[in-house]
C-alpha positions in Angstrom: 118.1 89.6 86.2 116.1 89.7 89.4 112.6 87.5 89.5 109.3 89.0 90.9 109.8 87.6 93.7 113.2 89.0 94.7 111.7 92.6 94.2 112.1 95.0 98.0 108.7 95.2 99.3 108.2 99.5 99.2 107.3 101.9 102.0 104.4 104.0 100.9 106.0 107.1 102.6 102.8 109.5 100.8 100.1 108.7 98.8 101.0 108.6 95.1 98.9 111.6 94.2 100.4 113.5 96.7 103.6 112.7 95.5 102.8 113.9 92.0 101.5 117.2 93.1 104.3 117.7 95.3 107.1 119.8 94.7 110.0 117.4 93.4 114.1 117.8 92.6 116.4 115.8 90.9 119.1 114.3 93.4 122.3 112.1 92.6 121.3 108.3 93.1 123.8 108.3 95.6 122.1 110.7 98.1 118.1 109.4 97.4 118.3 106.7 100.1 116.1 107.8 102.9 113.9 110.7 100.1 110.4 109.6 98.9 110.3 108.8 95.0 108.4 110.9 92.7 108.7 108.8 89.5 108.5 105.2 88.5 111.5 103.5 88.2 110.4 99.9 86.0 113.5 97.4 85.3 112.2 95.1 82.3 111.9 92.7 82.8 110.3 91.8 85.0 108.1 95.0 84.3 107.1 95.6 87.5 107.9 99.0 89.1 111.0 99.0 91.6 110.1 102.9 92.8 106.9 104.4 92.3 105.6 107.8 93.2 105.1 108.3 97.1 107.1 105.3 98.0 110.2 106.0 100.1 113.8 105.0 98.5 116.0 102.7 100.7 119.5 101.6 100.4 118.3 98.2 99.3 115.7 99.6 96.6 118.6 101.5 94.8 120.9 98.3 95.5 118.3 96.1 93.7 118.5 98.7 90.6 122.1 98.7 90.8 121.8 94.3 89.8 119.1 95.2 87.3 121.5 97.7 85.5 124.2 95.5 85.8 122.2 92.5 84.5 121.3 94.5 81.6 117.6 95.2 81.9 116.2 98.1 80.6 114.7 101.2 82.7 111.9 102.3 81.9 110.1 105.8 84.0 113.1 108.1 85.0 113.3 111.7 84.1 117.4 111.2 84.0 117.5 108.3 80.9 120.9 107.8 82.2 120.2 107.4 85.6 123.1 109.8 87.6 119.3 111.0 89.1 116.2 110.2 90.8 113.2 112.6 91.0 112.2 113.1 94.9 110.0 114.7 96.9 
């Protein structure tokens, strides 16, 4: 499982309130590179949030959740539990 440390540092793409009140869509994982988040996406551990509302999703975000899945962490946030979608903006 990823450390702390190896976490992407995020793109605040909108502020996270505005991200909240904003309309939002589920999209396939594989098309949300590039979108602005508009949920929290936390891997525990570490417990840190990966994605969180207003920040914008990049190929090596999603990649990053891809080794946290595959390590076997649990994700905690996402309106999809099983993670075929991501809530943007």
């Amino acid at each position: 499982v990823h450390t702390h440390a190896a976490l992407p540092e995020p793109t605040l793409a909108v502020t996270p309130r505005t991200a909240v009140q904003a309309p939002s869509a589920n999209v396939p994982i594989a098309a949300a590179a590039g979108r602005t988040c508009a949920e929290y996406v936390i891997p525990y551990p570490p417990g840190i949030p990966l994605m969180a509302p207003g920040e914008l999703i990049t190929n090596e975000i999603l990649d990053a959740l891809a080794g946290f899945r595959t390590a076997g962490a649990r994700i905690v946030g996402p309106s999809d539990p099983n993670l075929q979608t991501l809530r943007v903006l």
